[in-house]
C-alpha positions as CSV (number, residue, x, y, z in Angstrom):
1,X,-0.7,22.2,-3.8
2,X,-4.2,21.6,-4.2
3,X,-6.7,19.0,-2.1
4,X,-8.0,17.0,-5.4
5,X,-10.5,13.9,-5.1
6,X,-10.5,11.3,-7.4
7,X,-13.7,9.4,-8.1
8,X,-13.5,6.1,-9.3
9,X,-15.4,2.8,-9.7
10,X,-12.2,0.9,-10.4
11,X,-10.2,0.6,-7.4
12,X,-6.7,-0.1,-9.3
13,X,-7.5,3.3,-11.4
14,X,-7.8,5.1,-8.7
15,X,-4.7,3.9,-6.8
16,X,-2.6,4.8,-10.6
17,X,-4.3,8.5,-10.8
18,X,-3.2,8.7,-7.2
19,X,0.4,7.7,-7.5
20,X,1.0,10.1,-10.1
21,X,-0.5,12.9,-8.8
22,X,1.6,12.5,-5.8
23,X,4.5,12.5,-8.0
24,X,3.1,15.7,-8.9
25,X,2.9,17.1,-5.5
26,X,-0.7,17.5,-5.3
27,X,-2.7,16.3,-2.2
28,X,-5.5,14.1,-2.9
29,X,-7.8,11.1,-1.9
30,X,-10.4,8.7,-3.5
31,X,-13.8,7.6,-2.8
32,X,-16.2,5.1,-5.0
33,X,-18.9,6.9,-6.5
34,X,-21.4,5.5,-3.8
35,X,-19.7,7.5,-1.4
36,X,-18.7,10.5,-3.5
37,X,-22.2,12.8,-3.1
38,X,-21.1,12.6,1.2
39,X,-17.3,13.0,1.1
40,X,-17.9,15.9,-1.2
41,X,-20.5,17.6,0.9
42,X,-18.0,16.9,4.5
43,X,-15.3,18.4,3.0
44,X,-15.3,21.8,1.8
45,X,-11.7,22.1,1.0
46,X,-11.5,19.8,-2.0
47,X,-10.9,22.4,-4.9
48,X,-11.2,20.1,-7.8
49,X,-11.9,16.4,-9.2
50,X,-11.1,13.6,-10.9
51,X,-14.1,11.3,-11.9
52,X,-14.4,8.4,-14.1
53,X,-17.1,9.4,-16.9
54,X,-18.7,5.7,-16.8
55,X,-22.2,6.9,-16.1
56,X,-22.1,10.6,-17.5
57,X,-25.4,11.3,-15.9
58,X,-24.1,10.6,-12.8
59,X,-21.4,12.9,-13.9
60,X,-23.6,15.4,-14.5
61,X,-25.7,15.3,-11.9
62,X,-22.7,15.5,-9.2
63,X,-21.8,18.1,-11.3
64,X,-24.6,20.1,-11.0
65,X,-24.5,19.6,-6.9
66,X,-21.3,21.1,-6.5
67,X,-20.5,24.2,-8.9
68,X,-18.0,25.9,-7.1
69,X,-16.0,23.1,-8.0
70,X,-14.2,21.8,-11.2
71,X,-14.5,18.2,-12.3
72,X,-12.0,16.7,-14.7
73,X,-13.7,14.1,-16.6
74,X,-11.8,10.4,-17.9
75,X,-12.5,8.7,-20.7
76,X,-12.6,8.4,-24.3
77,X,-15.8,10.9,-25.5
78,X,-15.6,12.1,-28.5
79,X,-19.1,13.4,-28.7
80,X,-18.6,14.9,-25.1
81,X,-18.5,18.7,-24.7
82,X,-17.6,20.1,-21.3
83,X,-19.8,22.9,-19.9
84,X,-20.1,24.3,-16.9
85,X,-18.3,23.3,-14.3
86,X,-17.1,20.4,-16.5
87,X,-13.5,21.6,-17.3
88,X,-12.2,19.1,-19.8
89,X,-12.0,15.5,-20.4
90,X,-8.5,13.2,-20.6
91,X,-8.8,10.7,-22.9
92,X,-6.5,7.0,-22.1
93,X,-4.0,7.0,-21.6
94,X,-3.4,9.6,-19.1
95,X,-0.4,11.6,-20.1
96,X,1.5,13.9,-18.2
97,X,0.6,17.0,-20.5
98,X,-2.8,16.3,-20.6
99,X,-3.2,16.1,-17.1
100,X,-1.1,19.4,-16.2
101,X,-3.4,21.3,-18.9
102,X,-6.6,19.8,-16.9
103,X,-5.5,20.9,-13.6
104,X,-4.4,24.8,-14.8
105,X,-8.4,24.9,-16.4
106,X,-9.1,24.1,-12.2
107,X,-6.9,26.4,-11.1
108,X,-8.0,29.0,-13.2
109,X,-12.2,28.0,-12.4
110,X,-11.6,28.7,-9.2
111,X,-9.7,31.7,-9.3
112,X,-12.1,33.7,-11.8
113,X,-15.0,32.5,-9.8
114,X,-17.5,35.8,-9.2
115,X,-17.5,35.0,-5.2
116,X,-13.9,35.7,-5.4
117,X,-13.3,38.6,-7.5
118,X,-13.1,41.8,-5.4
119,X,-16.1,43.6,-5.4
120,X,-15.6,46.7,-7.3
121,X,-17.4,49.4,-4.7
122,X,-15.6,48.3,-1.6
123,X,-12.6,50.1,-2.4
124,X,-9.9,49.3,-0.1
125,X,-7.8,52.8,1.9
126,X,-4.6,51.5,0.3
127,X,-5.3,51.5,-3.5
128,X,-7.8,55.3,-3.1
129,X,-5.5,56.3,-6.0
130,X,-5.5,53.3,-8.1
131,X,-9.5,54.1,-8.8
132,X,-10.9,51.7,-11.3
133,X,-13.0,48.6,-12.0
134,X,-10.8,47.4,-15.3
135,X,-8.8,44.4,-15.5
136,X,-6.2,46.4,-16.2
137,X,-6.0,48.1,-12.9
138,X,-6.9,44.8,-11.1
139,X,-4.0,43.7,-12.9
140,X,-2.2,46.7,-11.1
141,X,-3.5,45.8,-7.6
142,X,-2.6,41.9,-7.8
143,X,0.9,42.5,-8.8
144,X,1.5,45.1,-5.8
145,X,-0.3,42.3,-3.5
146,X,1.9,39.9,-4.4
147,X,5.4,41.5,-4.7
148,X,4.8,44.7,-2.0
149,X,5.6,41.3,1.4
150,X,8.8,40.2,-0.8
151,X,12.1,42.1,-0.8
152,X,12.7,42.3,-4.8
153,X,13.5,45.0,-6.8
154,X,10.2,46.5,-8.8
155,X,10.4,48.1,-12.3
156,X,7.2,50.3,-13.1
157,X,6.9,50.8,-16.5
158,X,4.8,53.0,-18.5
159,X,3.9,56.7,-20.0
160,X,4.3,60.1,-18.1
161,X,1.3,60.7,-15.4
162,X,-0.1,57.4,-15.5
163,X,0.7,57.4,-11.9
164,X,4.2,55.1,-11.6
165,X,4.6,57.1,-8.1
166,X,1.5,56.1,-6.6
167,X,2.4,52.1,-7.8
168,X,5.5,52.7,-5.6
169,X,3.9,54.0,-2.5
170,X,1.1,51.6,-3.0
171,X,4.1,48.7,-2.8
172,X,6.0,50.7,0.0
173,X,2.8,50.9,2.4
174,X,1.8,47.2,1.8
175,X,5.1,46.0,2.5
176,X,6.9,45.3,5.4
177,X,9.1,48.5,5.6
178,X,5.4,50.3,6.0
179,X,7.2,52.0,9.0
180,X,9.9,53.1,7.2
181,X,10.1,56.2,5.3
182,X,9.4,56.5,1.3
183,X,12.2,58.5,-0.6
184,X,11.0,60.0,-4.2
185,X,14.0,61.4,-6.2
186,X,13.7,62.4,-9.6
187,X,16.9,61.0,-11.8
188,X,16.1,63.4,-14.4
189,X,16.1,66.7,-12.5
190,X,19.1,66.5,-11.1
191,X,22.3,67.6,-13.2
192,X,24.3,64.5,-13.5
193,X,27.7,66.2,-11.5
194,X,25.1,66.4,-8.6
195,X,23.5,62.9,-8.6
196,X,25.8,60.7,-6.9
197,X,26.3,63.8,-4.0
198,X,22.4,63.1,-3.9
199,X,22.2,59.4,-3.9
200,X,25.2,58.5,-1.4
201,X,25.8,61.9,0.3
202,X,29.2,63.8,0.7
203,X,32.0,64.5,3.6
204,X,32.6,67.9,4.2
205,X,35.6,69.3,1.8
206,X,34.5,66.5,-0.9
207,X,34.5,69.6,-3.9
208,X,34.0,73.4,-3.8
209,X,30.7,74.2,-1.4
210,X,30.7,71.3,0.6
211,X,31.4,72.9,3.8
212,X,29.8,70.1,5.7
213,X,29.0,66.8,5.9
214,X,25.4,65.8,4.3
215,X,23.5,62.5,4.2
216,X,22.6,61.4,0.7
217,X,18.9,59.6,0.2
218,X,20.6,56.2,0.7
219,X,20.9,57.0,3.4
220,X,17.8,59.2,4.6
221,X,15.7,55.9,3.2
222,X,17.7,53.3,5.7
223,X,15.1,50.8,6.2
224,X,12.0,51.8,4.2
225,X,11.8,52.5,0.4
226,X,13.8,54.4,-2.0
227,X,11.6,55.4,-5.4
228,X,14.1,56.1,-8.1
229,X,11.9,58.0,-11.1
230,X,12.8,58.5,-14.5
231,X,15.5,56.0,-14.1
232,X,16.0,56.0,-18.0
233,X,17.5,59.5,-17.5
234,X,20.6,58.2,-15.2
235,X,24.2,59.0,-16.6
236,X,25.8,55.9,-17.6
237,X,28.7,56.6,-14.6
238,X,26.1,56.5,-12.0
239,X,24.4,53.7,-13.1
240,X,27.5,51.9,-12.6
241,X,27.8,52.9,-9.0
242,X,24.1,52.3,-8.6
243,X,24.4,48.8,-9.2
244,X,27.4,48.3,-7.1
245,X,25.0,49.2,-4.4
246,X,22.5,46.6,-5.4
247,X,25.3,44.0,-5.8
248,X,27.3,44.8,-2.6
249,X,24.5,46.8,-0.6
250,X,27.0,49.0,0.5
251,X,28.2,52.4,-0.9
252,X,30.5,55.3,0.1
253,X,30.1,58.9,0.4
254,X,31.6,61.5,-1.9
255,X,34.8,62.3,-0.8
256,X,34.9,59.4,1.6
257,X,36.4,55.6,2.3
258,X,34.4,54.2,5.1
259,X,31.5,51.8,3.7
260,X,28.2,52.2,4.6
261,X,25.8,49.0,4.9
262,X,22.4,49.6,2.8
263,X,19.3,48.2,3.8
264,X,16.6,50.0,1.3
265,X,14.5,48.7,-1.1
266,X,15.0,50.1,-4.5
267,X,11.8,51.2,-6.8
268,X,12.9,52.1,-10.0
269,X,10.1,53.7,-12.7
270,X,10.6,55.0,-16.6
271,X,8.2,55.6,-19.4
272,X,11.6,55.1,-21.6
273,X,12.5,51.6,-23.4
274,X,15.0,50.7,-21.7
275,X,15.7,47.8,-24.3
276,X,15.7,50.1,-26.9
277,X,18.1,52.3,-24.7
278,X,20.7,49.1,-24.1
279,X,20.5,48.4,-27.8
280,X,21.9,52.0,-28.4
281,X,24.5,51.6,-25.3
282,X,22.7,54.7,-23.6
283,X,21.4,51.8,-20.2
284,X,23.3,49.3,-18.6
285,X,21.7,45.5,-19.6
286,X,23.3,44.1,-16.1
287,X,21.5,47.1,-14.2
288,X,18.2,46.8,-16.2
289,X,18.1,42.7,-15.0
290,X,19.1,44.2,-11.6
291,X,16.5,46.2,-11.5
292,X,13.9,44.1,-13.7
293,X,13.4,41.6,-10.6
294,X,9.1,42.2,-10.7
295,X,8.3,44.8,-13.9
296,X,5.1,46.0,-13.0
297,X,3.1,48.0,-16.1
298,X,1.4,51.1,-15.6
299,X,-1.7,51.1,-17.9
300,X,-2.1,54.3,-20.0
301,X,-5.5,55.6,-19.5
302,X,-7.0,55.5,-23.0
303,X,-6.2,51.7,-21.9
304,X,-8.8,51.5,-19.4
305,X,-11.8,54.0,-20.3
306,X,-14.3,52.3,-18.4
307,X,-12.6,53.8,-15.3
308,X,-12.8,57.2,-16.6
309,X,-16.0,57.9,-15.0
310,X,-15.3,56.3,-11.3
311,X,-12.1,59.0,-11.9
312,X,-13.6,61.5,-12.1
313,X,-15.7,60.9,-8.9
314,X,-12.5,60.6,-7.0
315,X,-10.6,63.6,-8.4
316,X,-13.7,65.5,-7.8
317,X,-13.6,64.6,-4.1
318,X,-10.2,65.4,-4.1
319,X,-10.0,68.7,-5.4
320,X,-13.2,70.0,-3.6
321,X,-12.9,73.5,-1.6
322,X,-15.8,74.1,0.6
323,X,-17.6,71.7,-0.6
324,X,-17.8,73.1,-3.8
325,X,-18.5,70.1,-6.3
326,X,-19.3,69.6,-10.3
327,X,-21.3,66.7,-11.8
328,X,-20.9,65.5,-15.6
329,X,-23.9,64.9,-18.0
330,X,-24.3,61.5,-20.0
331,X,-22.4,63.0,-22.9
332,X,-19.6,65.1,-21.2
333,X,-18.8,61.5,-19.8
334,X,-19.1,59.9,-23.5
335,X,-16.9,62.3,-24.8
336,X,-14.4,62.2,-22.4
337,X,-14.4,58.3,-22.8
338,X,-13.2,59.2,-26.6
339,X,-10.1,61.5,-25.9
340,X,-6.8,59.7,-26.3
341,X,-5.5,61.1,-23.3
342,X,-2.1,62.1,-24.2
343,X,-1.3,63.3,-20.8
344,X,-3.6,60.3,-18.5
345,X,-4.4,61.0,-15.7
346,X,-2.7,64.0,-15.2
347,X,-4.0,65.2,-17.9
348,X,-7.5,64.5,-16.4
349,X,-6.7,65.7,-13.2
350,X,-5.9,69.2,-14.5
351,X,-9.6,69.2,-16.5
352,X,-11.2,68.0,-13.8
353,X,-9.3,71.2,-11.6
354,X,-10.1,73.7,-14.5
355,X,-13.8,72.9,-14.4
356,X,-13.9,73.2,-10.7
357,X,-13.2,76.7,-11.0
358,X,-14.8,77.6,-14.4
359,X,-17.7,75.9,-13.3
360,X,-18.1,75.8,-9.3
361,X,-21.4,73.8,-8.1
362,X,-22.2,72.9,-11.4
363,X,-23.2,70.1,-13.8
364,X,-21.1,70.1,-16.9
365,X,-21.9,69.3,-20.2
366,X,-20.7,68.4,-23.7
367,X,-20.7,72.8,-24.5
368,X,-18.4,73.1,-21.4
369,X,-15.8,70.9,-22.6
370,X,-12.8,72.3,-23.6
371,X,-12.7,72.0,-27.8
372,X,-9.9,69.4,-28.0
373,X,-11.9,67.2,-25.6
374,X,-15.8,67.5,-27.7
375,X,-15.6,64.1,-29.0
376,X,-19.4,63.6,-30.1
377,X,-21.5,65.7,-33.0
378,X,-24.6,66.7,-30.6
379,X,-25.9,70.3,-31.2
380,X,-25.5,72.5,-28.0
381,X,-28.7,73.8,-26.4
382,X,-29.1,77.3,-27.1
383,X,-32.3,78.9,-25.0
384,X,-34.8,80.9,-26.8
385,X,-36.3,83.7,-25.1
386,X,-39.7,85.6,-25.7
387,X,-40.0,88.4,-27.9
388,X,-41.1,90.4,-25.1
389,X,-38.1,90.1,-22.6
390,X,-35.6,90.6,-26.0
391,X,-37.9,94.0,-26.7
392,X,-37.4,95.4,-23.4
393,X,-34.1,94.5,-23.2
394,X,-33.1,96.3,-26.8
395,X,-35.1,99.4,-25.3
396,X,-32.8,99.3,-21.9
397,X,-29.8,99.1,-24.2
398,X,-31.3,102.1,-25.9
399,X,-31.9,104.3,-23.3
400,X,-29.2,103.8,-20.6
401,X,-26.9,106.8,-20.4
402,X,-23.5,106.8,-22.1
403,X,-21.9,108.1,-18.9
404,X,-23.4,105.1,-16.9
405,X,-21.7,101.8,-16.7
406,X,-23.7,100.2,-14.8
407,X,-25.4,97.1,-16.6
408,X,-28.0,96.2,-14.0
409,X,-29.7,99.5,-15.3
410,X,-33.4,98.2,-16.2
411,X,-36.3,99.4,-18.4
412,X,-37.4,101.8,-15.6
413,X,-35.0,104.5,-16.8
414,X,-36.7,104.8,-20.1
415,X,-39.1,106.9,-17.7
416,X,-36.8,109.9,-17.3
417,X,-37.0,110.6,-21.6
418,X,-39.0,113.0,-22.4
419,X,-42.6,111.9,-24.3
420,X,-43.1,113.9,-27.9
421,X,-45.7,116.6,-27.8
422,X,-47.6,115.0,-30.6
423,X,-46.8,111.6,-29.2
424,X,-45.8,108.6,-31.1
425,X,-46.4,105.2,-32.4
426,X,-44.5,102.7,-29.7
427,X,-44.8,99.9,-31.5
428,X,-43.2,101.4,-35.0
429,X,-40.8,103.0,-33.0
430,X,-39.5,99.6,-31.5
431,X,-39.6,98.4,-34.9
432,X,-37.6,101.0,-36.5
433,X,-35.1,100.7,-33.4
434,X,-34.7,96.9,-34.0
435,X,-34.7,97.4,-37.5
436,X,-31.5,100.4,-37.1
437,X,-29.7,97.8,-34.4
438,X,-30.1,94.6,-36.5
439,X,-28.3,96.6,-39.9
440,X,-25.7,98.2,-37.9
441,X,-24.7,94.9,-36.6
442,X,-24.4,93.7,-40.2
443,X,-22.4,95.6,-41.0
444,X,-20.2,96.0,-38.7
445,X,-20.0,91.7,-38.9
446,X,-19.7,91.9,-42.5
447,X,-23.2,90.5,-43.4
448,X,-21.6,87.2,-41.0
449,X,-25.0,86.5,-39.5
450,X,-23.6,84.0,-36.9
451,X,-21.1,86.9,-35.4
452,X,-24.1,89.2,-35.9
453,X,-26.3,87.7,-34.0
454,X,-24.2,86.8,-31.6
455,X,-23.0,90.7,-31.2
456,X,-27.1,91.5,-30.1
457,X,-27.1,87.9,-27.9
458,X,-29.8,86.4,-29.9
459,X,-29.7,82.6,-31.6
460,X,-28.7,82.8,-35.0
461,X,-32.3,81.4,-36.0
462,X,-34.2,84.3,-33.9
463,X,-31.9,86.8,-36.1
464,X,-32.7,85.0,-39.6
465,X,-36.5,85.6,-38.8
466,X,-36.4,88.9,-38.2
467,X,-34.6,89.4,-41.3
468,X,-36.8,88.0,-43.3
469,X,-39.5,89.7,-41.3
470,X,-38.3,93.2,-41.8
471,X,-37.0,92.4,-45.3
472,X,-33.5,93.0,-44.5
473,X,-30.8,92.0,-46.7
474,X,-27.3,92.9,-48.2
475,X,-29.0,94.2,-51.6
């Protein structure tokens, strides 16, 4: 029900337009227009309006008082186009479809009004792991709002690592069984034989090993949540028994006759098709409409890009170890907003912890990607050092001792070689040296520049140069 005025300067209108939307269910009151500006402004819980377009400046200019609130116009306009918050007009005669249309466009203004939207940075505790600003993930939160106070069985739906476990807690910890405790089991980890001993428990002497009596997670989850994963998985035997539970909410251990009274809430999740799996007789239809009571989908993540980035954030914070942190470049985020994310967020989360330890304290870029995950054509930056600091370092390399493997060795040692009696010409000598180490690499690369000059850790280009410097060629 909704508090609707109705503005009218016929009096017998507005008693009609009241009558039916009575009829309706909806609460609502009339005024003349001379009155309308002060009833409006004295009442702040009238969430829409009916008023008679017979001056459409005076429409307008109501209108323009009040826009949190949705006007309906009457009349016949054909030349009139509804803006703002101006919803629609209803031509006469008022019909009953007409006017049901009118009021949804109301409903909906004031729903999808900004002041009402959840801002985006005020991230409540309860949804930490449901990080995301899309409507898909709003989507997300709005259905576990609504369904987590009720008692009705939720479906999750969607692809592996989306996060159909964290939907299920998310519902648990918002509903009223919040005190109760939140079973996960696995449906398609445990051997079918062992299922039902899992589910409902045993007596002791049930089969071969059961030398005592155990509780099954029925049981364990009395009063607060049971999360049944991979439900798609189920043998078709158990999923009988499973929904003689639901049904009868009671069940019976293995190997025994006394009931047992169930009061859990089941939370079943798949990334199967579960119509496609009744079609092939592999899932029960009466247990999938059982279970179907509120299907809640779990968005894949090449679904909802735009959250990529406020991901990352979180999963960083996450996985941090003494404080230990990595930031992502412009492009490393634009690249990452490309991959198709076979794996969602789990996928992302295992980057994001391969990074962390590749690159600890560190901003990445688009280089430090993994290959599969470079999505955009830039060149990498490749530093380019002076000729004098590549010199001394070919002359180290020269003059370090075979025997020594220590690499910190520095130019210094070159001090301990003994100086020609006649001397010598440094500068041809370097030359000559660079000249030897530039062939041998060659050739030992195959005249493959790139591996050669990445064997004496210079740029490609930097190589090239020198070539053409010192003439050097495969001829």
């Amino acid at each position: 029900m909704s508090n609707i005025l109705i503005i009218c300067s016929d009096e017998e209108q507005a008693n009609n337009l009241t009558t039916i939307l009575t009829f309706l269910g909806e609460c609502c009151s009339s005024v003349l227009f001379s009155s309308a500006i002060e009833t409006l402004k004295i009442n702040p819980d009238i969430e829409s309006v009916l008023v008679d377009g017979a001056s459409t400046e005076l429409v307008s200019d109501i209108g323009e008082k009040f826009p949190s609130i949705p006007f309906i116009l009457l009349g016949n306009y054909d030349n009139f186009k509804p803006k703002s918050n101006i919803v629609g007009v209803i031509s006469e005669p008022i019909t009953y479809p007409a006017l049901t249309q009118m009021l949804h466009r109301c409903q909906e203004y004031r729903r999808r009004q900004p002041s009402r939207k959840p801002n985006p940075h005020q991230k409540p505790r309860l949804f930490r792991s449901l990080v995301g600003k899309s409507d898909h993930i709003r989507n997300v939160r709005h259905l576990i709002e609504q369904v987590a106070p009720k008692e009705a069985n939720v479906l999750i739906l969607g692809e592996s690592g989306t996060g159909k476990e964290v939907i299920a807690r998310n519902v648990h910890f918002m509903s009223n069984r919040k005190e109760g405790i939140f079973i996960p089991v696995n449906c398609g980890a445990i051997p079918g034989e062992l299922l039902e001993s899992e589910l409902f428990g045993h007596e002791k002497g049930a089969f071969t090993g059961a030398i005592g009596t155990r509780k099954g997670r029925f049981e364990m989850a009395e009063g607060g949540t049971l999360f049944l994963d991979e439900i798609g998985d189920m043998p078709l035997q158990m999923q009988v028994k499973l929904l003689r539970v639901l049904q009868e909410r009671t069940y019976e251990r293995v190997g025994g006759t006394k009931p047992i009274k169930c009061d859990v809430r089941v939370i079943a999740a798949t990334h199967r098709n579960l119509e496609a799996m009744i079609e092939d007789g592999s899932f029960r239809e009466d247990l999938y409409y059982r279970l179907n009571v509120f299907p809640i989908d779990s968005p894949a993540l090449r679904e909802r890009k735009e959250d990529i980035p406020l991901l990352l954030q979180e999963l960083v914070c996450r996985l941090q170890e003494d404080n230990a942190q990595i930031q992502f470049t412009e492009n490393a985020l634009r690249s990452l907003m490309e991959h198709k994310w076979p794996g969602n967020v789990r996928e992302l989360s295992n980057l994001v912890e391969r990074l962390m330890i590749l690159y600890p304290e560190q901003l990445i870029d688009l280089a430090d990607l993994p290959f599969k995950y470079k999505h955009l054509d830039i060149d990498p930056y490749e530093p380019e050092y002076p000729e004098e600091l590549l010199e001394r370092e070919a002359i180290n390399a020269l003059f370090r001792s075979n025997d020594d493997d220590d690499e910190s060795e520095t130019i210094n040692d070159a001090s301990s070689k003994e100086l020609p009696v006649d001397g010598l010409n440094l500068k041809e000598y370097i030359s000559e040296l660079e000249v030897s180490l530039i062939s041998q690499a060659l050739e030992q690369q195959d005249w493959v520049v790139a591996r050669a000059a990445e064997a004496l850790g210079m740029r490609r280009t930097t190589l090239v140069e020198k070539m053409r410097k010192y003439n050097i060629n495969k001829a």
